[in-house]
C-alpha positions in Angstrom: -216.9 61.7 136.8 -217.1 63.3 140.2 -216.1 67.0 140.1 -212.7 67.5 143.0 -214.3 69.0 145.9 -217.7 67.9 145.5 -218.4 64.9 148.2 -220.8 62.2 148.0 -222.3 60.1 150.1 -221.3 57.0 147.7 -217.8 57.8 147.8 -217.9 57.6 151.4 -220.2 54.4 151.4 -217.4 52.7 149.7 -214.3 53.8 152.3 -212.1 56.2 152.9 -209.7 55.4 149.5 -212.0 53.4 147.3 -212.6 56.2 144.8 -212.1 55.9 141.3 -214.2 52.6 141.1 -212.7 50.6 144.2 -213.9 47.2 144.5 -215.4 46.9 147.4 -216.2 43.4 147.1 -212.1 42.6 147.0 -211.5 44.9 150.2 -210.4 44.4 153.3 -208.9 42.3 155.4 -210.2 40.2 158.1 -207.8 39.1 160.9 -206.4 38.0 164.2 -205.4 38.3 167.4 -201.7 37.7 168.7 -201.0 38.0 172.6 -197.6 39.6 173.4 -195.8 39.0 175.7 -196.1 42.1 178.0 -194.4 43.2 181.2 -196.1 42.5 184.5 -197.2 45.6 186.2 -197.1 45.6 190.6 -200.0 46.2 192.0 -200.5 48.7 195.5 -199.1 46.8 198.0 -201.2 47.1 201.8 -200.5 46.3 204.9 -200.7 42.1 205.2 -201.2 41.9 201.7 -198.0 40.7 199.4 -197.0 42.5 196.0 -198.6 40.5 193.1 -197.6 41.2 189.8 -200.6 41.8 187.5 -200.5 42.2 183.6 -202.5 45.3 182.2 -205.4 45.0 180.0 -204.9 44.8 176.4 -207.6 46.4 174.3 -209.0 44.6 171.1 -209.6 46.7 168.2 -211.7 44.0 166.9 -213.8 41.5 168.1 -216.0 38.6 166.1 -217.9 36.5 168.1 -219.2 33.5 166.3 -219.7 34.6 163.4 -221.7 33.7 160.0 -222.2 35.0 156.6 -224.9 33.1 154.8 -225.4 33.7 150.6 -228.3 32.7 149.1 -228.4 32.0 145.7 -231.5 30.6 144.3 -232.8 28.4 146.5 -229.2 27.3 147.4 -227.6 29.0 151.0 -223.6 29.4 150.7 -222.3 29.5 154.1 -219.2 31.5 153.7 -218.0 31.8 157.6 -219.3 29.1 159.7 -219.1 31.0 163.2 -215.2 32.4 163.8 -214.3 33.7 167.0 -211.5 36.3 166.6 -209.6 39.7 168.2 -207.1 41.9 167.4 -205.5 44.0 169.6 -204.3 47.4 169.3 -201.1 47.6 167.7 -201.2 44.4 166.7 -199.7 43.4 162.8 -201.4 40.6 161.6 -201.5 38.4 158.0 -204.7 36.8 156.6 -204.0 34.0 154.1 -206.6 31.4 152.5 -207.7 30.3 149.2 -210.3 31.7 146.8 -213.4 30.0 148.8 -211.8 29.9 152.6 -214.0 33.2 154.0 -211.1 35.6 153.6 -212.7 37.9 151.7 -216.2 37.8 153.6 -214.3 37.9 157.2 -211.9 41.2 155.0 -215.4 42.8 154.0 -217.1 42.3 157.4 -214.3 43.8 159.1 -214.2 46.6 157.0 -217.8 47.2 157.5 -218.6 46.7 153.7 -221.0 43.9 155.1 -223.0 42.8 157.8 -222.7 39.0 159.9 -225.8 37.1 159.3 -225.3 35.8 163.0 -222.5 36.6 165.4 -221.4 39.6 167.0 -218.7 42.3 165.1 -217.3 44.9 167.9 -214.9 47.4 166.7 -213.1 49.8 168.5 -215.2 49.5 171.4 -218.7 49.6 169.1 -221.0 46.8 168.3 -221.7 47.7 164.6 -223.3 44.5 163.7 -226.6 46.0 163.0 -225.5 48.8 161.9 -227.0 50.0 158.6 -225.3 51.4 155.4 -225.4 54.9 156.5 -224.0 54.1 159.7 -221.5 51.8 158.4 -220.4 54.6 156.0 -219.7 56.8 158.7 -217.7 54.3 160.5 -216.0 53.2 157.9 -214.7 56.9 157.5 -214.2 57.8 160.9 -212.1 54.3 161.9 -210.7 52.5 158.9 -207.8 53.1 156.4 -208.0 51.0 153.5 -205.0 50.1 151.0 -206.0 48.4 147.6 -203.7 46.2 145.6 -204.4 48.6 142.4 -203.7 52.3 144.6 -207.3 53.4 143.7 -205.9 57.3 143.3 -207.6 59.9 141.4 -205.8 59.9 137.9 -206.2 63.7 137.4 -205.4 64.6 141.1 -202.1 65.3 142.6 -200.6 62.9 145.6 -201.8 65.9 147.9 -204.7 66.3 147.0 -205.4 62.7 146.9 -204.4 62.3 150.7 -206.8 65.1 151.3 -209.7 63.7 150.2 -210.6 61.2 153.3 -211.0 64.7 155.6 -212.6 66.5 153.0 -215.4 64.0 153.4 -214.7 64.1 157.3 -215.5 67.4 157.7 -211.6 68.8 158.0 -211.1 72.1 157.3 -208.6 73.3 154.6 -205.4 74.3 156.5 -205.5 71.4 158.7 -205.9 69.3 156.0 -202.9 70.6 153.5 -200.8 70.4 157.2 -201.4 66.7 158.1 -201.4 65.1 154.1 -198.3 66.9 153.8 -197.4 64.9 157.2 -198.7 61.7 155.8 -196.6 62.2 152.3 -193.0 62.8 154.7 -193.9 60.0 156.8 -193.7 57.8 154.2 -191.3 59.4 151.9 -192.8 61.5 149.6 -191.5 65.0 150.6 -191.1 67.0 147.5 -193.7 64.5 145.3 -196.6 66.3 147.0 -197.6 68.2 143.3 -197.1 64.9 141.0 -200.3 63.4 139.9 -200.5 59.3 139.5 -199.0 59.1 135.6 -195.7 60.8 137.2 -195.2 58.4 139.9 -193.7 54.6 140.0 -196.1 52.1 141.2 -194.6 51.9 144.8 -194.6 55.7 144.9 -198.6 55.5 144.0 -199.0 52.8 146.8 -197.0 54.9 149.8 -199.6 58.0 148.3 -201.8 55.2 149.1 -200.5 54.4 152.4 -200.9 58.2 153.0 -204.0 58.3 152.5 -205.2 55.6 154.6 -203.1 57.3 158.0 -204.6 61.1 157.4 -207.7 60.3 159.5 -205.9 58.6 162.3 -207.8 55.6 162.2 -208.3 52.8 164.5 -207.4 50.3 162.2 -205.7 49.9 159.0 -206.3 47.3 156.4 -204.4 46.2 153.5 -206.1 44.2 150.5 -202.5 42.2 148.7 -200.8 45.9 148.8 -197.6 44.1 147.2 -199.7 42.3 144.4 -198.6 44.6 141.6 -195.2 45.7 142.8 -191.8 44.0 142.0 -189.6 42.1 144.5 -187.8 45.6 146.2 -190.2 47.6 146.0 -192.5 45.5 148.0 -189.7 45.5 150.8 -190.3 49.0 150.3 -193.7 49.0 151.5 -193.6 45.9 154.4 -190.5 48.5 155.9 -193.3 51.2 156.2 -195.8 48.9 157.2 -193.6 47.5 160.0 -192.1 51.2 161.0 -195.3 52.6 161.4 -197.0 49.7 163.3 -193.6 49.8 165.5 -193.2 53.6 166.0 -196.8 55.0 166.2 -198.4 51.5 167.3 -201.2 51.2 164.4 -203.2 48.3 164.3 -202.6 46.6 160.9 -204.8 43.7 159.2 -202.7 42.5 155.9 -204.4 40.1 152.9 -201.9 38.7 151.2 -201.2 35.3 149.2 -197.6 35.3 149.4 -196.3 33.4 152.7 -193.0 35.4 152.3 -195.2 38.7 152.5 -196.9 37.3 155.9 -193.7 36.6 157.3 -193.1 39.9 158.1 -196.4 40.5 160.2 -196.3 39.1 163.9 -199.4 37.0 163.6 -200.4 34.5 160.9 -204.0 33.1 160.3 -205.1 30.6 157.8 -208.8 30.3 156.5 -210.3 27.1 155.2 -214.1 26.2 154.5 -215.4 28.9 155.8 -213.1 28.9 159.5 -209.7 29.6 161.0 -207.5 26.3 160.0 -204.6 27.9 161.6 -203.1 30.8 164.2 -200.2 31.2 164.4 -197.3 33.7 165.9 -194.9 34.5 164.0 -191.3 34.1 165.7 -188.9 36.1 164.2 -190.8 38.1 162.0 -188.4 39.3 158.4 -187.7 42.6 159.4 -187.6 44.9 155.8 -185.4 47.4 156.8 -182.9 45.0 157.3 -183.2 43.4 153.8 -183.6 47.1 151.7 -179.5 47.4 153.6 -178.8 44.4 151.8 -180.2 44.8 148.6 -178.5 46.6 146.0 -178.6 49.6 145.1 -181.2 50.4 141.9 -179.7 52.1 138.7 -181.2 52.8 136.1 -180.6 52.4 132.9 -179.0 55.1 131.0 -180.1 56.1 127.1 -177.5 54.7 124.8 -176.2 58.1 122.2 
């Protein structure tokens, strides 16, 4: 078992958060672009020469450009994306959905730069890392993604601080900055005064906020989220879309979710379908289910007192 402070370079081929035996094959999300609806900004007006509105450029985090991911097994080729075309742009919340088969998880792993297009084109944040190689991808993956697993993927023997910490350990961060901003990242999502408890002292929805954390301490361009509600009850995955949706809304992060629940993707803005390998369906969402809403209406949990 890895010794606490000791980096390696396979922890950080795997991800920022995929220690303690993530599965990289079952990461990330792939996703989508929605296009809101933005106010018009006037351009200089000159002499002669009218007042046109004109709408500023939005900037795509990610970009796929026909894209394909080829298997071969034996002498048989899988073709698990079949050339999508896709972009997100920043600050955009978007849901992935598809059955086992559909490309999901290839279009989740290529976007998380845990795997390469065969053909096509992957740009993110502004770099082309299609041909990027592990190494590279590594770096990347440390510098510009924050991953959240369904199963939390925390360090067993390590407190919730120290398990935020770990991403900018391996980024190079040096010790005071680091206690100051995972201290930060445990308020932000309501941790403040859990900092010391290590994984067997906190509730599952507790593990995934340390998880959430984790994923914001590097200040990543993108954040993706593999079925983060697949092992929590009904309230306290309302728990976790409110800071999903608070953070997208108040600091503008750029959020890819996975999910197989149609009532989890209803609170993201933008809703694509895979199917064979392609997008089957994009879709806005209209009135996304705002959480914070629903935890007001909920009641109150109480738990259950020991009988004398």
């Amino acid at each position: 078992m890895m010794q606490h402070g000791q980096p390696t370079r396979a922890w950080k081929r795997r991800g920022a958060g995929s220690l303690a035996h993530a599965k990289e094959e079952a990461t990330m999300s792939t996703t989508f672009t929605s296009e809101p609806q933005i106010p018009m900004a006037p351009t200089v007006a000159r002499l002669g020469v009218p007042l046109i509105a004109q709408a500023p450029e939005l900037r795509p985090v990610i970009q796929l450009d026909h894209t394909h991911k080829t298997y071969t097994m034996g002498d048989v080729e899988v073709h698990a994306l079949r050339g999508i075309s896709l972009k997100i742009n920043k600050g955009e919340f978007v849901a992935i959905m598809g059955a086992s088969g559909s490309g999901k998880s290839t279009t989740m792993n290529i976007i998380g730069c845990l795997d390469r297009p065969t053909r096509g084109k992957y740009v993110l944040d502004g770099e082309d890392v299609s041909e990027m190689s592990k190494d590279e991808r590594a770096d990347i993956r440390c510098q510009k993604i924050g991953f959240v697993f369904q199963g939390f993927n925390l360090l067993s023997r390590t407190s919730a601080l120290e398990n935020v910490e770990l991403p900018m350990l391996y980024a190079g961060v040096d010790g005071p900055a680091r206690h100051e901003r995972a201290m930060d990242a445990l308020a932000s999502v309501g941790l403040t005064g859990r900092e010391q408890n290590h994984s067997n002292q906190l509730s599952g929805g507790q593990q995934q906020r340390v998880a959430v954390a984790r994923a914001l301490v590097n200040d990543p361009a993108l954040i993706l989220a593999d079925e983060p509600t697949g092992n929590l009850d009904s309230r306290t995955s309302v728990e976790v879309m409110e800071i999903f949706q608070r953070l997208n809304r108040e600091r503008g992060i750029t959020l890819v979710l996975v999910t197989h629940e149609p009532d989890i993707a209803s609170y993201a803005s933008r809703v694509i379908v895979f199917k064979d390998g392609k997008i089957k369906k994009d879709s806005t969402v209209a009135k996304p289910r705002v959480a914070a809403e629903e935890l007001r209406k909920m009641p109150a949990v109480v738990d259950d007192e020991d009988e004398d």
